[in-house]
ZATIDREN-380906 format. One line per 5 residues: their letters; for each residue z, x, y negated of N, C-alpha, C. Coordinates in steps of 0.2 Angstrom, whole numbers, plus 5000, padded with zeros to 4 digits. Atoms other than C-alpha are relative to their C-alpha. Example, Ala and Ser with C-alpha at 12.3 -4.5 7.8 and 13.67 -1.06 7.14 Angstrom:
<nodes>
as = 5000 5004 5006 5039 5062 5022 5000 5004 4994; 4999 4996 5006 5036 5068 5005 5003 4996 4995
</nodes>
This chain:
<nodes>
xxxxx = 5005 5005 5003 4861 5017 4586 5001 4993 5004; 4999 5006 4999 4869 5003 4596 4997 4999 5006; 5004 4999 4995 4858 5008 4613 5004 4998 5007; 4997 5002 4998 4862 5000 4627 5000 5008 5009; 4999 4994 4996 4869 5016 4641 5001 5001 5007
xxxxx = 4998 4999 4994 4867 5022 4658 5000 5005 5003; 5002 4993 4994 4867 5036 4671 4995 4999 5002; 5007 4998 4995 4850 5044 4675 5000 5005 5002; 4998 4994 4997 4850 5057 4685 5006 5006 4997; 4996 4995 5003 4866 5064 4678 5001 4999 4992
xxxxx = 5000 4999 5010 4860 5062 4659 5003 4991 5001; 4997 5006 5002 4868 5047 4651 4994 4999 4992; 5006 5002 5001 4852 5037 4644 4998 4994 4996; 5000 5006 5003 4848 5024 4632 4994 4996 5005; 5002 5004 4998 4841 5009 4643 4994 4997 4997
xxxxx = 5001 5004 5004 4838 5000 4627 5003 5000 4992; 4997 5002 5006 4840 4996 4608 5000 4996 4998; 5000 5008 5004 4834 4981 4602 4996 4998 5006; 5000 5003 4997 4829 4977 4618 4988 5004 5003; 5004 4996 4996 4814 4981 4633 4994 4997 4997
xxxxx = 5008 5005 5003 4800 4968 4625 4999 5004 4996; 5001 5000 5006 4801 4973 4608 4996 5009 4999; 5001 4992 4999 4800 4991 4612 4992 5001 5003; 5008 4999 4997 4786 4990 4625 4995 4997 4995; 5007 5004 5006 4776 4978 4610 4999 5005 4996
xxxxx = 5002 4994 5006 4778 4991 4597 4998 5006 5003; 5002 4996 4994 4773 5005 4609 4991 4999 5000; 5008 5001 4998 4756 4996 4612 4998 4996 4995; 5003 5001 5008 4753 4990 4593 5002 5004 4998; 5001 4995 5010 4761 5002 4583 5002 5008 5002
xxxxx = 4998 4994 4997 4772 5015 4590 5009 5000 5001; 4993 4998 4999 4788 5021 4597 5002 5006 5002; 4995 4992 5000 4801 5036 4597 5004 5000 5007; 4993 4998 4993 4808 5041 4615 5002 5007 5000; 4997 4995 4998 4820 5054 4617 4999 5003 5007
xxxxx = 5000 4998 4991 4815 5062 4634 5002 5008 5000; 4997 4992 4997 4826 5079 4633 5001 5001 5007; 4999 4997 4991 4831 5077 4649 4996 5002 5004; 5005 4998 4997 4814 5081 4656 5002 5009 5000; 4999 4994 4999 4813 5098 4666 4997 5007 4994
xxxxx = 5005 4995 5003 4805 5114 4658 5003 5007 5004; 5001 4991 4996 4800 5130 4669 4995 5002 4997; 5006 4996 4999 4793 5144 4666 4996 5006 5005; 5003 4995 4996 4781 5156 4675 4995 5006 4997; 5003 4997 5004 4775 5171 4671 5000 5007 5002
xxxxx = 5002 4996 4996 4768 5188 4676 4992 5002 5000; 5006 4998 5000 4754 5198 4682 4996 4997 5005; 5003 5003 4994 4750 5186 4697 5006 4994 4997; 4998 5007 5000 4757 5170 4689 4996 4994 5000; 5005 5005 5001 4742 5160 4691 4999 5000 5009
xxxxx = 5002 4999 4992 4741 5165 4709 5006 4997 5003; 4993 5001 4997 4762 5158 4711 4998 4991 4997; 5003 5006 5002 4754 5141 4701 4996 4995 5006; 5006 5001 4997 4739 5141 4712 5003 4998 5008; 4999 5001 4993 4749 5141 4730 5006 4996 4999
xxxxx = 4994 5005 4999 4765 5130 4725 4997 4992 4998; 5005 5007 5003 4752 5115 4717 4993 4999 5003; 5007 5003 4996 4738 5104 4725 4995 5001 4994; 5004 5001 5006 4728 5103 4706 4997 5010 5000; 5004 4994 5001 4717 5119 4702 4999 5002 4992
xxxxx = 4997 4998 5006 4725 5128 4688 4994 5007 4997; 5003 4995 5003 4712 5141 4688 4993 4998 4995; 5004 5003 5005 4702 5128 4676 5003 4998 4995; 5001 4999 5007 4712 5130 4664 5001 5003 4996; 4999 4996 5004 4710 5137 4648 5008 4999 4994
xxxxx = 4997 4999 5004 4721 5142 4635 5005 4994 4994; 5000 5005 5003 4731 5129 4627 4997 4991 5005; 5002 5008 4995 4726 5115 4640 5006 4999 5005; 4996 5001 4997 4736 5105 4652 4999 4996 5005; 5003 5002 4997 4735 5097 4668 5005 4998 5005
xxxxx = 4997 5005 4999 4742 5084 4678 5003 5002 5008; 5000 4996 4993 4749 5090 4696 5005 5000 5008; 4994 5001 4996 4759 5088 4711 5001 5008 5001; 4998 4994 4998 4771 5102 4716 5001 4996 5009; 5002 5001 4994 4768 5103 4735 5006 5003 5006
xxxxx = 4995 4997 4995 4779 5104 4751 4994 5000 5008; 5006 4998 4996 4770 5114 4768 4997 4991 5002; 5004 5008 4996 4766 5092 4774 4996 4999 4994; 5005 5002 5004 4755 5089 4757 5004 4995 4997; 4995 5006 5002 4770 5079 4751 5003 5002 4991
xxxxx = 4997 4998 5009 4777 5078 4733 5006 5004 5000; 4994 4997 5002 4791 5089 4729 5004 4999 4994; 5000 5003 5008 4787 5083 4712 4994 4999 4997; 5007 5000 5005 4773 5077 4700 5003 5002 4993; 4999 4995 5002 4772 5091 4688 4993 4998 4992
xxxxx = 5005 4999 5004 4762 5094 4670 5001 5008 5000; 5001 4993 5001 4757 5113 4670 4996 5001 4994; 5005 4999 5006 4752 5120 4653 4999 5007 5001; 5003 4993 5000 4742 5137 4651 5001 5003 4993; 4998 4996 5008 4751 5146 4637 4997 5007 4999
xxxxx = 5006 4995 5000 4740 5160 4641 4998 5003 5008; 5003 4999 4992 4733 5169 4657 5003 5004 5004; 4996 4997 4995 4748 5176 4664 5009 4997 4996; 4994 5003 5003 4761 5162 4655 4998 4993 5002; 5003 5008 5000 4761 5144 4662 5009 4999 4999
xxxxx = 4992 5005 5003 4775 5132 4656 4999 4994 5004; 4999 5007 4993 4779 5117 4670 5005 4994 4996; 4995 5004 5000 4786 5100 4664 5001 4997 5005; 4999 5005 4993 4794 5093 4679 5006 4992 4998; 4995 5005 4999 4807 5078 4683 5007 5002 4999
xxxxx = 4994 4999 5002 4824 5078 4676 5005 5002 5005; 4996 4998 4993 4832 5076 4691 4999 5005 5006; 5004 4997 4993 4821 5086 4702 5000 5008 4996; 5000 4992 5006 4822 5103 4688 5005 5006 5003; 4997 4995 4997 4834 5112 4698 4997 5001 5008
xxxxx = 5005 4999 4994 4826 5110 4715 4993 5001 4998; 5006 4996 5001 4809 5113 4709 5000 5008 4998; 4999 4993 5000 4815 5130 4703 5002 5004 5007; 4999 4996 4996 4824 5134 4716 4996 5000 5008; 5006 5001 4996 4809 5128 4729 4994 5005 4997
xxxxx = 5002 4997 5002 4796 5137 4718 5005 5010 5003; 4997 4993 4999 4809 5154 4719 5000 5002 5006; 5000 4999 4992 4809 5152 4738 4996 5003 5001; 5008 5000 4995 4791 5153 4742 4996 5007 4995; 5004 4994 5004 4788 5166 4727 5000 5005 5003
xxxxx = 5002 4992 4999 4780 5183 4734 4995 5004 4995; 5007 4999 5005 4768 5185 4718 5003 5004 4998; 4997 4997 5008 4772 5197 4703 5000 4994 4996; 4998 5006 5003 4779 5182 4694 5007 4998 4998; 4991 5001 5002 4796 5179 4686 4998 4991 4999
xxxxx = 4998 5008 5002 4802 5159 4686 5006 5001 4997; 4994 5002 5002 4813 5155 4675 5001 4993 4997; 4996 5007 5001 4824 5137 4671 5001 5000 4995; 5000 4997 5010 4822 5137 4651 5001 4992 5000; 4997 5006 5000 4827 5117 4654 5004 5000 4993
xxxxx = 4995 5000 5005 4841 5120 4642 4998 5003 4992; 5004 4999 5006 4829 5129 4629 4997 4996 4997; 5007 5006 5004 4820 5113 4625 5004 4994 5000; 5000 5008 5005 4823 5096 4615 4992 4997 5004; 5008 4998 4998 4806 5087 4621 5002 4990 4996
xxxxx = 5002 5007 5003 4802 5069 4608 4993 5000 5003; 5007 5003 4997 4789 5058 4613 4998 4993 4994; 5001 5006 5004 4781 5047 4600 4992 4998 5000; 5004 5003 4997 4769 5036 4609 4996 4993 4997; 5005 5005 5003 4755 5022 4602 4996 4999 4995
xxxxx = 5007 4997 5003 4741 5020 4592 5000 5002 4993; 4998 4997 5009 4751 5023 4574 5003 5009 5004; 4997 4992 5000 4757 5040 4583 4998 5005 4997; 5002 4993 5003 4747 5053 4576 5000 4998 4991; 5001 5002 5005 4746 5044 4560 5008 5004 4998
xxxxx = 4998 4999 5003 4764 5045 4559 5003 5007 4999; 4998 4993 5001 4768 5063 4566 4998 5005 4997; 5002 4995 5008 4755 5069 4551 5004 5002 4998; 4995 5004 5005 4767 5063 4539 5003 5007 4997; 4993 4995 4996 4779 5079 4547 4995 5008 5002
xxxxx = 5003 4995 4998 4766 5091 4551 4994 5005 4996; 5008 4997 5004 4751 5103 4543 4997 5001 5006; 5002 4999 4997 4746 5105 4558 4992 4994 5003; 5005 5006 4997 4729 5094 4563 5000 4998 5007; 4999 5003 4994 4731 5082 4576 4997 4998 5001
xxxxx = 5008 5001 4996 4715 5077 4578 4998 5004 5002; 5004 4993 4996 4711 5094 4583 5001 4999 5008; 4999 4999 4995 4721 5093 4598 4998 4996 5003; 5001 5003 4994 4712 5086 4612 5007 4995 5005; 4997 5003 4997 4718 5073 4625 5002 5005 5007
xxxxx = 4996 4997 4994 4731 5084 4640 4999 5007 4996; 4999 4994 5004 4731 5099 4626 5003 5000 4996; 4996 5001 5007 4743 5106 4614 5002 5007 4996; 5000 4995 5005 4747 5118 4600 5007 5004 4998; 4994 4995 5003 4759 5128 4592 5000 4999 4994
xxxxx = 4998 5000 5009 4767 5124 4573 5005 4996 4999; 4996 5003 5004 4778 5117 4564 5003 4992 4999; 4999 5005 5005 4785 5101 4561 5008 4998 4997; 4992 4998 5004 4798 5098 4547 5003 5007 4999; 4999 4992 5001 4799 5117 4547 5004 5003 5006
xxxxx = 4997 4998 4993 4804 5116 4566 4996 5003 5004; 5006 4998 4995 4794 5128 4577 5000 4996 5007; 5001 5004 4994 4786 5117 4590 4995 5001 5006; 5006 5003 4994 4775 5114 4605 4998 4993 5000; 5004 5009 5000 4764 5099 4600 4995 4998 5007
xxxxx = 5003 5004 4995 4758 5090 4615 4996 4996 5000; 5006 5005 5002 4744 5077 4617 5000 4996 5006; 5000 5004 4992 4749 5067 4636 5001 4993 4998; 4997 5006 5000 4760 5053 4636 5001 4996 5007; 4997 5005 4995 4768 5040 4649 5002 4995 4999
xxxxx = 5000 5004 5001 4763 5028 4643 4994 4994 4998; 5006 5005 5001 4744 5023 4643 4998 5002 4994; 5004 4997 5007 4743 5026 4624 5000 5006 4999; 4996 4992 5001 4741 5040 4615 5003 5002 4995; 4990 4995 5003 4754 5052 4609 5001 5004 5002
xxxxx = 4997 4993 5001 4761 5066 4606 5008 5002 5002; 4996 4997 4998 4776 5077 4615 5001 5005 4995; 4998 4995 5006 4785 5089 4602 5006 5001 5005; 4993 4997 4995 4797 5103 4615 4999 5003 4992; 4996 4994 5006 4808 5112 4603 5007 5004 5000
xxxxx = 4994 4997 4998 4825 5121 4602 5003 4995 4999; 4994 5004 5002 4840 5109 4603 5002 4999 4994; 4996 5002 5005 4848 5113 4590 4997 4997 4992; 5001 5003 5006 4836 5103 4577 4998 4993 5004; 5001 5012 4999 4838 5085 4588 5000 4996 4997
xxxxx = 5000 5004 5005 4844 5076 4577 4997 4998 4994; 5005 4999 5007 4836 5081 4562 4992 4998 5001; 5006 5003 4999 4818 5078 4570 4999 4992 5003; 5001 5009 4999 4823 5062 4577 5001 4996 4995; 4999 5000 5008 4830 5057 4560 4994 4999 4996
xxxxx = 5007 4998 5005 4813 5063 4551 4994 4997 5003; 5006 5003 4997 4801 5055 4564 5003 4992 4997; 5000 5008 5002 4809 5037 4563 5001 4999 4993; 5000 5000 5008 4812 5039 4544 4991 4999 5000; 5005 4999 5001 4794 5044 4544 4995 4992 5002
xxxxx = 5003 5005 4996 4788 5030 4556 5002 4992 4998; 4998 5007 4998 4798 5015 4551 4995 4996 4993; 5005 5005 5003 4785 5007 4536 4993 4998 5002; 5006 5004 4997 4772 5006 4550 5004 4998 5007; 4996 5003 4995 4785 4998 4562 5002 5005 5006
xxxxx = 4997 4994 4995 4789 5015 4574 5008 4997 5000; 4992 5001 4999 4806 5010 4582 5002 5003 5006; 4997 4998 4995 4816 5019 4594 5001 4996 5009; 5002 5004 4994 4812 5016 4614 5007 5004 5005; 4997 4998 4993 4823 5017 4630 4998 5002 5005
xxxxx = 5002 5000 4992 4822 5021 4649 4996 4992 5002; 5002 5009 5000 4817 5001 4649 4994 5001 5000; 5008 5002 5002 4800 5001 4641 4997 5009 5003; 5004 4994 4996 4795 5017 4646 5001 5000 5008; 5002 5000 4992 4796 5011 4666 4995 4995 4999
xxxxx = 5005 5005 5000 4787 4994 4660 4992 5004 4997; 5008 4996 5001 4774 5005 4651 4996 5003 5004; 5003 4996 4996 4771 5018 4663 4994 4994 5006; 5002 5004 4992 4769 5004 4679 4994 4997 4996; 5007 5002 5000 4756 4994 4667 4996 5004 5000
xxxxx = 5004 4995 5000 4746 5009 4664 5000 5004 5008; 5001 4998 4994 4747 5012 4683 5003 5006 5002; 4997 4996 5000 4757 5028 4682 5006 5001 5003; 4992 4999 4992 4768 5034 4699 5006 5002 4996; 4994 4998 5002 4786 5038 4695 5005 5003 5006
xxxxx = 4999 4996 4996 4794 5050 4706 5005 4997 5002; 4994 5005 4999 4807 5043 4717 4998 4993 5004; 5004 5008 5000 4797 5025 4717 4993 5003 5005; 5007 5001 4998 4780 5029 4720 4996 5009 5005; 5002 4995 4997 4779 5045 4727 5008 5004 4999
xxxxx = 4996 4998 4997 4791 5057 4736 4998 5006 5004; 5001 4994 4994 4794 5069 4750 4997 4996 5006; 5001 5006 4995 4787 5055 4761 4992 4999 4996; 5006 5002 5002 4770 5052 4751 4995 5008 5000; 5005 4993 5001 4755 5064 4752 4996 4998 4996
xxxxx = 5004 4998 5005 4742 5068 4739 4994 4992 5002; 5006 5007 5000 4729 5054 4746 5003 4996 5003; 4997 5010 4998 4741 5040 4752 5004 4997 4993; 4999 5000 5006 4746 5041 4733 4995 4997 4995; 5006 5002 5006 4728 5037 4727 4999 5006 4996
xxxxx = 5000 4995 5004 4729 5054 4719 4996 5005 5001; 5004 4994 5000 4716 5063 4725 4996 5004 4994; 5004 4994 5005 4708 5069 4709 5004 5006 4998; 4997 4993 4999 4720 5081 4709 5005 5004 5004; 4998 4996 4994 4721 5088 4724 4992 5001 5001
xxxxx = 5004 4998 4998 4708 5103 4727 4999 5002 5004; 5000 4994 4996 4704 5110 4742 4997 5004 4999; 5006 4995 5001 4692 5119 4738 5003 5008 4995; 4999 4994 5001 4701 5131 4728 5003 5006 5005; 4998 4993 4993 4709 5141 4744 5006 4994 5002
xxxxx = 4994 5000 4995 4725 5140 4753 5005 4999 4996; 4992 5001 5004 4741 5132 4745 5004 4997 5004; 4993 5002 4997 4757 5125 4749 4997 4993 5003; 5003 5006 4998 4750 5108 4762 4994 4998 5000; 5010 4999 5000 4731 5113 4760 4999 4997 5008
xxxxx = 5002 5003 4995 4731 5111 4779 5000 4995 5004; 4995 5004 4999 4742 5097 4781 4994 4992 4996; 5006 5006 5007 4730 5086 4766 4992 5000 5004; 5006 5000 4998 4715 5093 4774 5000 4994 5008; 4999 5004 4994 4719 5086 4792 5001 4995 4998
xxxxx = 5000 5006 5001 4723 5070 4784 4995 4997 4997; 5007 5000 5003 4708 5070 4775 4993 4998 5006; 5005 5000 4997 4696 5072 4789 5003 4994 5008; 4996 5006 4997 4709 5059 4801 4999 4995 4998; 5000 5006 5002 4708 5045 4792 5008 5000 4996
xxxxx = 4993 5002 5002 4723 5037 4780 5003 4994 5005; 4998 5008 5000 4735 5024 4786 5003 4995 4997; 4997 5006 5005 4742 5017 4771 4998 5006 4994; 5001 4998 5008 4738 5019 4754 5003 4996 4993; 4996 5004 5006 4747 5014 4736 4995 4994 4997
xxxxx = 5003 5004 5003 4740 5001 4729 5004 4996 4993; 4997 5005 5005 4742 4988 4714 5000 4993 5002; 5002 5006 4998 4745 4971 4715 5004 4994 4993; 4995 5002 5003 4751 4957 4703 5001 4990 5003; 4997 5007 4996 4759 4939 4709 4997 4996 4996
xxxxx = 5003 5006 4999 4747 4923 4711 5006 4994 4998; 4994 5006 5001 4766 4913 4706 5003 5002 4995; 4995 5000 5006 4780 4914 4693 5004 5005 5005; 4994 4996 4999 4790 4924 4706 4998 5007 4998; 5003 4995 5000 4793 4941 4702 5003 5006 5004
xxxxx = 5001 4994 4995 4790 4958 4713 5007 5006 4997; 4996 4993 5001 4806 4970 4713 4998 5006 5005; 5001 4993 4995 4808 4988 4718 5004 4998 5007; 4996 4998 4994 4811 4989 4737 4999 4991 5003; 5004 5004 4997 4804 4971 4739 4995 4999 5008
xxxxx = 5004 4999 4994 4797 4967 4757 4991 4999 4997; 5006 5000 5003 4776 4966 4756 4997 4999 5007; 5002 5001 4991 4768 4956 4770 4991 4999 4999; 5008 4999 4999 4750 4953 4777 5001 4994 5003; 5000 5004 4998 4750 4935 4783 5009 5001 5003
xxxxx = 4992 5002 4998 4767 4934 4794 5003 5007 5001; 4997 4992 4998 4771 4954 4797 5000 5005 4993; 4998 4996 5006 4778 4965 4786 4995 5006 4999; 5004 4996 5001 4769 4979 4779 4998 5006 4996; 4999 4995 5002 4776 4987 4768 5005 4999 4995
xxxxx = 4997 5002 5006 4789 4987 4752 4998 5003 4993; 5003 4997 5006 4787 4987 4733 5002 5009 4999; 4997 4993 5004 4788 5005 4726 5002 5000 4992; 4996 4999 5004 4789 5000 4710 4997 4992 4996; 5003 5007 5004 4788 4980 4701 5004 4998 4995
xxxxx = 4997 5003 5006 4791 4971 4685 4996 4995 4997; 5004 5004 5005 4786 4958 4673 4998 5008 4994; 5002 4994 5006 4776 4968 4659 4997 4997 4993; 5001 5004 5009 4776 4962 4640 4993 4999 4999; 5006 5001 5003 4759 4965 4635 4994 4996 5004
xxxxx = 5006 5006 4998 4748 4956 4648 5004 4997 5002; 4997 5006 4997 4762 4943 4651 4996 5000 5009; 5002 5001 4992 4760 4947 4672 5004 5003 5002; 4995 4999 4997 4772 4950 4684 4995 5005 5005; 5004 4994 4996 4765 4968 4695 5004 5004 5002
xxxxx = 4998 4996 4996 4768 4979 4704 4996 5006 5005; 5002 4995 4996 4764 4994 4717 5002 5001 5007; 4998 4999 4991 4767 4996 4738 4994 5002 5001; 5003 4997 4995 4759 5006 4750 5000 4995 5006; 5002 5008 4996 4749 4993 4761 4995 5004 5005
xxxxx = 5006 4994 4996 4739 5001 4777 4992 4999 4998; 5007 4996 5003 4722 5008 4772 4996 4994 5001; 5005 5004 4998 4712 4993 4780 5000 4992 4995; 4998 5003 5005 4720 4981 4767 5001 4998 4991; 4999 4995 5007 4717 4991 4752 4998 4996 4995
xxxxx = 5006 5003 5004 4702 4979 4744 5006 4997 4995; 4998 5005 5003 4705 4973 4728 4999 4991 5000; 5001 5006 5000 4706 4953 4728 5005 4999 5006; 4995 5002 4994 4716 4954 4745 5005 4998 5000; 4992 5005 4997 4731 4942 4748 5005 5002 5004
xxxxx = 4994 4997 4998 4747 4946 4752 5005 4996 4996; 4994 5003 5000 4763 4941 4750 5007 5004 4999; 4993 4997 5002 4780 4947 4743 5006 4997 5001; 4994 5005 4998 4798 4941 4750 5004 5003 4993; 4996 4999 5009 4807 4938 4733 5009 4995 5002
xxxxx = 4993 5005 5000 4827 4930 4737 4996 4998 5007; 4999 5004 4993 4821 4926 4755 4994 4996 5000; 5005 5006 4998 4804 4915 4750 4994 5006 4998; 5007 4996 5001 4786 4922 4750 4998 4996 4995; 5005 5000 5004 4778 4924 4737 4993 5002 4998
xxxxx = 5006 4997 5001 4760 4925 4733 4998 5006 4996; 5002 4995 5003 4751 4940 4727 4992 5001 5002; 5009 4998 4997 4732 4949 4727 5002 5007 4996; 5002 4995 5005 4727 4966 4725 4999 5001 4997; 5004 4999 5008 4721 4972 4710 4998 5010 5000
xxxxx = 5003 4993 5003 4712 4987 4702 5007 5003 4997; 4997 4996 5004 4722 5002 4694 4998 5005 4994; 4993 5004 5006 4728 5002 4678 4999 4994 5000; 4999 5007 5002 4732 4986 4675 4997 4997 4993; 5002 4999 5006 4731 4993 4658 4995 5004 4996
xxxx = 5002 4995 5002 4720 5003 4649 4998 4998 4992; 4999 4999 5005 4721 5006 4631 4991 5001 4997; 5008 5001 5006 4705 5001 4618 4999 5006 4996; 5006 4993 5003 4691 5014 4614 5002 4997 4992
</nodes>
């Protein structure tokens, strides 16, 4: 399709088709088709597989039901990311994990290590195709393709049916702010369901998206990206992510570690910020506080929909306030910036 190509984690990825704007536009008016195979897929499963869930994850899987999904860091014993994970409950001794493309063999084999439960893991990666068709004409057009009702499914929930006569896993997340739907399926009808979504989608403007607009998406919706914004190096509340981190359920992988920083105090925390000037905030950008550094970008860009140049750095804790002034070294000149609230964006009731 003319898509412009690179190496991401090994996969060879379309950047771009018609380009990062146009993509991210349609995306947040009408809709767009990503390819996101390369995302991981583990399973777990057993008579103690909610208990191998429960100690390798900060999130508290024992809320949920059947058919629901929920958002979560995979944990190393410092409270640190390993990966930020979706764990679905395909029943109450079947969960299905989508992780990071690149991180899919290490989170198994980290997972494998620490397992003592009754629970089999298995790397069913290569079992799954996984489309994403993301914005506000999405369900409109994945009807089109489905009998399954898609207003039934709730928002971080998903079903089991058909589409085009392909057995699916319909999902209801997104990374992207809007919402949309996840379709895992077997490989061998990729083509054919990409084919029939954009076929389907293109007389309400759906057109094929890249790696491009799906990082500008995510960052205006204020959504970490592993690697960028969290790591082996980030804990659960210097992330801003404490809603999902329990303690309260018991004892997991970094519980002690989170706890103790918890009752410590933080000394940097992520924040948002977008530039007070025309310059703009790249990744790995320095990030000062009058003349001293203080930290760098995790993750920056210009973002199509609210025409603003933004961004993301861990700034120390006492700094945190939104409205607060800082500054960004861009080519060597300071640039102005201010905190701000997170998301940037938030998608119309």
């Amino acid at each position: 399709m003319g898509a412009k190509m690179v190496n991401f984690g090994g996969w060879d990825m379309p950047v771009e088709y018609s380009g990062i704007v146009a993509e991210h536009m349609a995306v947040r008016t009408t809709a767009g088709l990503f390819d996101v195979s390369h995302m991981g897929e583990i399973e777990i499963y057993g008579s103690e597989a909610i208990a191998l869930v429960q100690h390798v994850t900060c999130n508290d899987a024992w809320k949920l039901s059947d058919g629901q999904i929920q958002y979560s860091g995979l944990m190393t014993e410092s409270g640190t990311f390993v990966d930020d994970i979706l764990v679905h409950r395909l029943g109450p001794a079947h969960y299905f994990l989508c992780v990071n493309a690149a991180n899919q063999d290490g989170d198994f084999e980290h997972i494998v290590t620490i397992n003592r439960f009754a629970a089999e893991v298995d790397n069913v990666g290569e079992r799954y195709s996984q489309l994403a068709i993301q914005g506000p004409r999405a369900r409109e057009i994945l009807q089109r393709l489905t009998a399954v009702e898609l207003g039934l499914i709730r928002y971080y929930h998903f079903t089991r049916g058909a589409v085009e006569g392909v057995a699916s896993l319909i999902a209801r997340t997104g990374y992207t702010g809007e919402d949309g739907f996840e379709i895992y399926f077997s490989p061998e009808h990729s083509e054919k369901l990409w084919d029939r979504l954009l076929d389907a989608g293109a007389s309400l403007g759906m057109i094929p998206c890249g790696l491009g607009a799906r990082n500008t998406l995510r960052l205006e919706a204020g959504m970490c990206l592993y690697g960028n914004d969290i790591d082996r190096t980030t804990t659960v509340w210097e992330a801003n992510l404490g809603w999902i981190c329990h303690l309260e359920k018991g004892l997991f992988l970094g519980h002690d570690a989170l706890a103790r920083q918890q009752a410590t105090g933080l000394q940097r925390i992520l924040v948002g910020f977008e530039m007070t000037d025309r310059l703009i905030a790249r990744d790995g950008y320095p990030v000062l506080s009058g003349e001293r550094q203080v930290g760098r970008v995790t993750s920056g860009s210009p973002v199509p929909y609210l025409k603003k140049n933004i961004g993301m750095a861990y700034v120390p804790f006492d700094i945190r306030t939104p409205g607060t002034e800082i500054q960004i070294g861009v080519r060597g000149q300071m640039a102005g910036a201010r905190i701000v609230k997170t998301p940037f964006y938030k998608r119309p009731k």
